[in-house]
RODO-2510 file (C-alpha; in nm, 4 decimals, decimal comma):
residues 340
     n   res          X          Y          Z
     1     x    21,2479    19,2770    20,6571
     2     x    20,9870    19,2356    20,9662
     3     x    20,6518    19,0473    20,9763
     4     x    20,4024    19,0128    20,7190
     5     x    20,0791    19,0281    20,8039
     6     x    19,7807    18,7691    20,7815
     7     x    19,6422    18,9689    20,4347
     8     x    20,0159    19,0121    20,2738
     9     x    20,0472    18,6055    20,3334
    10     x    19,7195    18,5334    20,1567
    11     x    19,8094    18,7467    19,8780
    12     x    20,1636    18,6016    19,8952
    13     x    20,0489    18,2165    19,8706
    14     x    19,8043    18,3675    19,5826
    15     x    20,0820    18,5194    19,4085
    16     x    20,2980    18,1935    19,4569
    17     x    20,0091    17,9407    19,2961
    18     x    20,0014    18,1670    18,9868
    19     x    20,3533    18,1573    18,9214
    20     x    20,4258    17,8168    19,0011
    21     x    20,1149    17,6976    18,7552
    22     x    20,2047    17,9341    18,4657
    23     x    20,6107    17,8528    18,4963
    24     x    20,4932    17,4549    18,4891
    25     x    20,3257    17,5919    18,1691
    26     x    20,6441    17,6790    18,0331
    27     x    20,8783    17,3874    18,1093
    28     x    20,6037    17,1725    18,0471
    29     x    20,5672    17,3166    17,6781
    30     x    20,9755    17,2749    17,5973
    31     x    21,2384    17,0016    17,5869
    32     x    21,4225    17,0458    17,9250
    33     x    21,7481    16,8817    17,8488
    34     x    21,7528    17,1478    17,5304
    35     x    21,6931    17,4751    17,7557
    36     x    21,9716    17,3491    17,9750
    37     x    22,1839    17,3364    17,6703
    38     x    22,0632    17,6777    17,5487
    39     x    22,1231    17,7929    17,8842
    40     x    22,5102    17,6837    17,8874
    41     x    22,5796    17,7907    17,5723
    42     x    22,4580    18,1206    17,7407
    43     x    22,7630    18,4507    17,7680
    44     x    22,6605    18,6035    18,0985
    45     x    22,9311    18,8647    18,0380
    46     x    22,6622    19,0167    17,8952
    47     x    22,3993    19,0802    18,1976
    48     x    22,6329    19,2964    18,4341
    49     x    22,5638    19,5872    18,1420
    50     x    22,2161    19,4790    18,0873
    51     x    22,1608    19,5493    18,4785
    52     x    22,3351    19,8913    18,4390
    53     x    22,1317    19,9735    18,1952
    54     x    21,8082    19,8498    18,3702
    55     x    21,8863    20,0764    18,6594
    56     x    21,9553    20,3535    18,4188
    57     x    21,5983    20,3315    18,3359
    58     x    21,4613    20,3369    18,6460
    59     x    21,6801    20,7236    18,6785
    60     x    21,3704    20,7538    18,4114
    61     x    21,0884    20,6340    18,6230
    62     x    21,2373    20,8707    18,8852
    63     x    21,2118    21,1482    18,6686
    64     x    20,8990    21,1015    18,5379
    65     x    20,7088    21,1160    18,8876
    66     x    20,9355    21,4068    19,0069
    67     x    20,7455    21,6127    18,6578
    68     x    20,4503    21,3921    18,7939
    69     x    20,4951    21,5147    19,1819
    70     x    20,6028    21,8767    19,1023
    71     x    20,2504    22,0315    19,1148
    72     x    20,2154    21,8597    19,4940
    73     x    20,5876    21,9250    19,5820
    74     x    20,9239    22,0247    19,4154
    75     x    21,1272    21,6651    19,4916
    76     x    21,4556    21,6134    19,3091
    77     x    21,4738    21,3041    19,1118
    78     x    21,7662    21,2251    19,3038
    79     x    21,5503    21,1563    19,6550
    80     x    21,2650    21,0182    19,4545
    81     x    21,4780    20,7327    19,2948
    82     x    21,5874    20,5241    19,5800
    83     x    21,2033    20,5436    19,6836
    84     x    21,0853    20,4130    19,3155
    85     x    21,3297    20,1498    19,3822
    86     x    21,2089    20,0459    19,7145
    87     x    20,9137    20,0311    19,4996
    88     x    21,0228    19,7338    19,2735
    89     x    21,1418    19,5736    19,5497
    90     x    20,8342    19,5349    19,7297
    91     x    20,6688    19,4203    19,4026
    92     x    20,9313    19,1281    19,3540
    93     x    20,8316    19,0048    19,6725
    94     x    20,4802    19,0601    19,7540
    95     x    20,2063    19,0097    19,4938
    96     x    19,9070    19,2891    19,3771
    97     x    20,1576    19,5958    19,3100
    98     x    20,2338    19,6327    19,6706
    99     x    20,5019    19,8697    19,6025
   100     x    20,3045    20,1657    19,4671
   101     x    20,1208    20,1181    19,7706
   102     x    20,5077    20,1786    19,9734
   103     x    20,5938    20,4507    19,7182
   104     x    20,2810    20,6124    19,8264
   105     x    20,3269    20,5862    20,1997
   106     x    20,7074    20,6944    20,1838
   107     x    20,6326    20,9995    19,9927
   108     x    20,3442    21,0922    20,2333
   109     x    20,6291    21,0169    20,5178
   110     x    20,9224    21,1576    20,3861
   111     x    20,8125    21,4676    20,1381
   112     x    20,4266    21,5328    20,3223
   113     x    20,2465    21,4299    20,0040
   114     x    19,9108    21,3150    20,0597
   115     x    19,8786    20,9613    19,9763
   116     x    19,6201    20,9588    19,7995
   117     x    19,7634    21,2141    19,5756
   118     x    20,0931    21,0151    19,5585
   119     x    19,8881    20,7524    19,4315
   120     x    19,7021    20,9447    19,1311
   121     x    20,0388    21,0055    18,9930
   122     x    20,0925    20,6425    18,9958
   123     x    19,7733    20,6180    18,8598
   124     x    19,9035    20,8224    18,5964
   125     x    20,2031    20,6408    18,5217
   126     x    20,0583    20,2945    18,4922
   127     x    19,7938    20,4763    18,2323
   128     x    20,1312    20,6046    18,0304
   129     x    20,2704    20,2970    18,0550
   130     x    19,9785    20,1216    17,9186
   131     x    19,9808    20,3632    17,6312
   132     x    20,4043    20,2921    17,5908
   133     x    20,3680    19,9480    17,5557
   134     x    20,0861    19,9511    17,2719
   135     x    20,3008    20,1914    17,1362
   136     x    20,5622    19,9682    17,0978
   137     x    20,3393    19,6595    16,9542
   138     x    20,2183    19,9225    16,6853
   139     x    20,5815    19,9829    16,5897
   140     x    20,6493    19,6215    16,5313
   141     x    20,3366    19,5884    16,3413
   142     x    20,3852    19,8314    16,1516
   143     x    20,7608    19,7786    16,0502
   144     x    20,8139    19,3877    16,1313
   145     x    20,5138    19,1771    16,1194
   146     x    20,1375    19,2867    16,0170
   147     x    19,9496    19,0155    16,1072
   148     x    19,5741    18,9833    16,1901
   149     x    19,6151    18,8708    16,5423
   150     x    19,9026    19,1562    16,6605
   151     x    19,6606    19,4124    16,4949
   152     x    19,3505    19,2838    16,7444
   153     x    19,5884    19,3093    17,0362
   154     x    19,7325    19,6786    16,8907
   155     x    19,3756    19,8250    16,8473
   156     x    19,2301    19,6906    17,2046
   157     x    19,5637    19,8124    17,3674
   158     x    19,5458    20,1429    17,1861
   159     x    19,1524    20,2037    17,2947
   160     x    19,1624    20,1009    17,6484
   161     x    19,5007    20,2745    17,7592
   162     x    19,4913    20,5527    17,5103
   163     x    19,0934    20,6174    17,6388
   164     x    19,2123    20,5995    18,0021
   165     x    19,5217    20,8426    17,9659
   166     x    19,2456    21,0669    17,7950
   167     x    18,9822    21,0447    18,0713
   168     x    19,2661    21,1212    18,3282
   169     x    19,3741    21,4178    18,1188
   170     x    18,9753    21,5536    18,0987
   171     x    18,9787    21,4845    18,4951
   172     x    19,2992    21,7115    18,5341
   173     x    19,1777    22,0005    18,2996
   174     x    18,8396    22,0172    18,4769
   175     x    18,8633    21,9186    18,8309
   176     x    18,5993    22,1045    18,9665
   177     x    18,3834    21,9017    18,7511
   178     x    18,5783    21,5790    18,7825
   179     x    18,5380    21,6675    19,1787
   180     x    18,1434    21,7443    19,1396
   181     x    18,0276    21,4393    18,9365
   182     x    18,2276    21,2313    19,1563
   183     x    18,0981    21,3888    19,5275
   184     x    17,7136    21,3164    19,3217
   185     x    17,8649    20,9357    19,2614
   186     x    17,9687    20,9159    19,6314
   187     x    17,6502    21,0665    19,7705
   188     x    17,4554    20,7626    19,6843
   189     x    17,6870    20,5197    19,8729
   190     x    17,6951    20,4443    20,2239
   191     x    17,6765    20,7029    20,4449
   192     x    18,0140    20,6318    20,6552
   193     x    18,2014    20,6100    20,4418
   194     x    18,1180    20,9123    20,2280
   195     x    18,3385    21,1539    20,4262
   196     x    18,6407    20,9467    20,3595
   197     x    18,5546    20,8691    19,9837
   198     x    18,5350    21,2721    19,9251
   199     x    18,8862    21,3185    20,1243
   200     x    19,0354    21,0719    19,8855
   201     x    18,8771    21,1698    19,6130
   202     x    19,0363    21,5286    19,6705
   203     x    19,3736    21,4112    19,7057
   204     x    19,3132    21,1671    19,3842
   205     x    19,2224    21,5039    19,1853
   206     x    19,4897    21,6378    19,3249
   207     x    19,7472    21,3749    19,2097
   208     x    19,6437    21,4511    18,8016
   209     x    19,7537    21,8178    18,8090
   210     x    20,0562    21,7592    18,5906
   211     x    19,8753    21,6683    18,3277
   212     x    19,6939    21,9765    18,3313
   213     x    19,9694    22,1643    18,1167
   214     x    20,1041    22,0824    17,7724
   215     x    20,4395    22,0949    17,9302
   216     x    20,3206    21,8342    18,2175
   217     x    20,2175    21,6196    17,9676
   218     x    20,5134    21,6248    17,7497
   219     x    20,7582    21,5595    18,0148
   220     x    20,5261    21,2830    18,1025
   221     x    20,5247    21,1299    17,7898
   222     x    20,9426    21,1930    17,6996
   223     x    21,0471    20,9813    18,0189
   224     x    20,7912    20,7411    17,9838
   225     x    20,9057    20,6964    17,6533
   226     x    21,2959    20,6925    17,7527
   227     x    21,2080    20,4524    18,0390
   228     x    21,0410    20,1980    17,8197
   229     x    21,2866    20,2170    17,5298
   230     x    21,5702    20,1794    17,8163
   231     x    21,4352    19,8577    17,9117
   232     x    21,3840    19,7092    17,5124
   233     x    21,7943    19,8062    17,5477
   234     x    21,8089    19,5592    17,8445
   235     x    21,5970    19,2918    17,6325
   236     x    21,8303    19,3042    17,3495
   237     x    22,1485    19,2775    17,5321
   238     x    22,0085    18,9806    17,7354
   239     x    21,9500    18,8305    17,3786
   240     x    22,2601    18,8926    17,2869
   241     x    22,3885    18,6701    17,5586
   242     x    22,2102    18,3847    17,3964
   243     x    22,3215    18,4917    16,9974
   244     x    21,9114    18,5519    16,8963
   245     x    21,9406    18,7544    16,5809
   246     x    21,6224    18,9287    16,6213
   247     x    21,5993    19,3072    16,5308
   248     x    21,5616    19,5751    16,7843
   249     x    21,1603    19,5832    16,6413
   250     x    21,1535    19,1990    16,7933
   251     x    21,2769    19,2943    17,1012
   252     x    20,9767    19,6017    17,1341
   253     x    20,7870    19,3417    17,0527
   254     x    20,8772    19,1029    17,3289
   255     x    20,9061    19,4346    17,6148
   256     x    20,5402    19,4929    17,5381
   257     x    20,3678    19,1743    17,5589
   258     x    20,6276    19,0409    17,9023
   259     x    20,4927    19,4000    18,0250
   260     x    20,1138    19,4280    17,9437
   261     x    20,0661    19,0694    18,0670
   262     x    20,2018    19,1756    18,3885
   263     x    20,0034    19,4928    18,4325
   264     x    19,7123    19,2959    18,5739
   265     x    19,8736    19,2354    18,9241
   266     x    19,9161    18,8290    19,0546
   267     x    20,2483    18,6920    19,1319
   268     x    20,5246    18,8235    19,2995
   269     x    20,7482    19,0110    19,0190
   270     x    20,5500    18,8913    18,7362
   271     x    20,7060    18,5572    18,8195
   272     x    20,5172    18,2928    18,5698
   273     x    20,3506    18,5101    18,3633
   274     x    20,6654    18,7208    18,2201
   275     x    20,8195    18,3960    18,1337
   276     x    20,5216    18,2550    17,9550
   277     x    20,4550    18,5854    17,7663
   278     x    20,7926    18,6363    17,6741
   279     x    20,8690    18,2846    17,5682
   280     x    20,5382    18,2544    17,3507
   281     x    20,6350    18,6044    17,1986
   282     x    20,9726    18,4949    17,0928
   283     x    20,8298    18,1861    16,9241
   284     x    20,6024    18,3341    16,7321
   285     x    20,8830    18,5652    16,6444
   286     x    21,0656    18,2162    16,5208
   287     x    21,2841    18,1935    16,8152
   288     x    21,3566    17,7971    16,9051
   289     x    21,1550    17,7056    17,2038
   290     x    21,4321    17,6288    17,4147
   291     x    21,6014    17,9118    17,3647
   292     x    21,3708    18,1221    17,4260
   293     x    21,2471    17,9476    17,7694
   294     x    21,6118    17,9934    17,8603
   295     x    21,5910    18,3611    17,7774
   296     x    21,3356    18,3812    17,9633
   297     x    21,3881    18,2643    18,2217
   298     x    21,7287    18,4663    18,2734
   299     x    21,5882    18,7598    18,1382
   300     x    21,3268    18,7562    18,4344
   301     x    21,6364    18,6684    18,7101
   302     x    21,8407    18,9477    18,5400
   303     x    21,5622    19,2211    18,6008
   304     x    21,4761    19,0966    18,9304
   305     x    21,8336    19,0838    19,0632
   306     x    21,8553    19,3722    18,9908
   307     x    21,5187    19,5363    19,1593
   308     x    21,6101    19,3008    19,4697
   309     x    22,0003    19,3897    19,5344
   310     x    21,9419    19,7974    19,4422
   311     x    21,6365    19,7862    19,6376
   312     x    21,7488    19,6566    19,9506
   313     x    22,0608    19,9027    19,9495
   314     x    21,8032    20,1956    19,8871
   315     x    21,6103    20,0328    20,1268
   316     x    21,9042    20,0008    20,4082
   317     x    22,0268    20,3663    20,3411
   318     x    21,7129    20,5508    20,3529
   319     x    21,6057    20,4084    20,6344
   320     x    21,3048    20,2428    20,5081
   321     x    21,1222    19,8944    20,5967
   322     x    20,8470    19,6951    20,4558
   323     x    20,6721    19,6875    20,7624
   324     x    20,4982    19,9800    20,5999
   325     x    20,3223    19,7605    20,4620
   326     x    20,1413    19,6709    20,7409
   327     x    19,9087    19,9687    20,6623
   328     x    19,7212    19,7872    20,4239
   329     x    19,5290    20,0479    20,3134
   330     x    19,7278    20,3758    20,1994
   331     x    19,3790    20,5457    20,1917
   332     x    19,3309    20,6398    20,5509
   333     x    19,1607    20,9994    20,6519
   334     x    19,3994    21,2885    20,5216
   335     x    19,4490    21,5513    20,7300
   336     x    19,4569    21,7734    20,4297
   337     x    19,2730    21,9037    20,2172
   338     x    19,4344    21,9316    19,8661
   339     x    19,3472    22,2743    19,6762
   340     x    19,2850    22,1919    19,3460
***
């Protein structure tokens, strides 16, 4: 897939030291010769239709950033899907998220969205996402478990995502605004680089206008909601491969915690800290250790078999390479400049 360069390896080998020390965390905290056991007691028969399903749900990421795109230009979900794809794939195998920066970039390429824009609807989405997942963990509370420590996590979850899917809806009602405090921000940085910071902050602006209708929002907020309930789905039929008799609440549980823990970009595909999150969640949920280190652990594989085999067919047939990456910044001077 071509030649990384110097900056992608550092971030690689970074990526690489978190998971290994956070997956010797996990083996290190369970009986070995018992995960092996819960692992061939295992009925794969049952991850072919959890990978169907996962793929289904990315349909819903596709959708979502076509209602996300729509204000910048009218893209079927069709053309955007291989590209969200692409997407995962580059964040299975290079560390810090490097696939919205290739979303961005193909977009810009392919569709003549300015990158910066494409990348304040991804903005967007990881903001929704946020505000998914604590969903979720206030749904278990609520219905399965109501403990002291799950309501901390709920309310910081709730404040910090739900504040920053608010600011980003003030920014997309009043962009002139957004655009004037932010040009007064940039004024008292250096001086070259204040043309470029104002281009990009433009485009940024640019990238929020879904959210400037109710019906922007609402689409926003139905896929992200079908996306993330899509991939609980491919939680609980990965745990029905290994007979866990949790309820579908457990399994929200388990799809927010694996997913907020891996919303601060480090290792390649979450590698390390998905399994650790998702085995400690599924022991406090009174899931045996080994079991749930060996549904981990094939959970993890599942999803990124899944990103890696799609994504390199999406890759191959649209013509696509990660030597795109090469441009490690997305952010270079835009040639236009986005009406708002």
């Amino acid at each position: 897939m071509g030649h990384l360069t110097g900056s992608v390896w550092v971030r690689t080998i970074l990526g690489l030291l978190v998971a290994a020390t956070l997956l010797a965390l996990v083996l290190l905290r369970t009986d070995l010769d018992e995960t092996l056991d819960a692992l061939g007691e295992a009925n794969f028969a049952y991850l072919p239709p959890a990978m169907l399903v996962f793929a289904l749900a990315v349909w819903f990421q596709a959708l979502r950033w076509q209602y996300l795109l729509k204000p910048l230009a009218d893209i079927p979900a069709r053309r955007l899907y291989p590209v969200v794809f692409v997407g995962h794939l580059a964040n299975s195998l290079v560390p810090l998220r490097a696939g919205e920066v290739l979303r961005a970039l193909v977009v810009n390429r392919r569709e003549g969205v300015s990158r910066m824009a494409a990348l304040g609807t991804l903005v967007v989405e990881r903001a929704l996402d946020g505000l998914a997942l604590t969903f979720m963990l206030l749904i278990f509370v609520a219905v399965v478990d109501s403990s002291s420590r799950l309501w901390q996590l709920v309310v910081a979850g709730t404040v910090l995502f739900g504040l920053a899917t608010a600011i980003l809806i003030l920014i997309a009602l009043h962009p002139d605004r957004s655009l004037s405090l932010g040009t007064t921000v940039i004024e008292h940085g250096p001086a070259r680089f204040r043309l470029r910071m104002r281009r990009w902050l433009r485009s940024f602006l640019t990238g929020t206008r879904a959210l400037r209708t109710p019906g922007g929002i609402a689409a926003a907020l139905v896929t992200t909601a079908a996306f993330w309930v899509s991939v609980a789905i491919v939680y609980a039929i990965v745990g029905e491969a290994f007979n866990i008799e949790e309820g579908f609440g457990t399994y929200l549980l388990v799809t927010a915690a694996a997913n907020l823990s891996v919303s601060i970009p480090s290792s390649q595909g979450g590698l390390g800290p998905f399994e650790f999150f998702v085995r400690e969640t599924l022991v406090f949920s009174g899931v045996a250790s080994p079991v749930a280190t060996a549904y981990a652990l094939v959970l993890h594989a599942t999803i990124l078999v899944t990103m890696i085999v799609i994504g390199a067919l999406c890759l191959r047939t649209a013509g696509l390479s990660l030597d795109m990456l090469r441009e490690d910044s997305p952010m270079e001077e835009e040639e236009e400049e986005a009406a708002l």
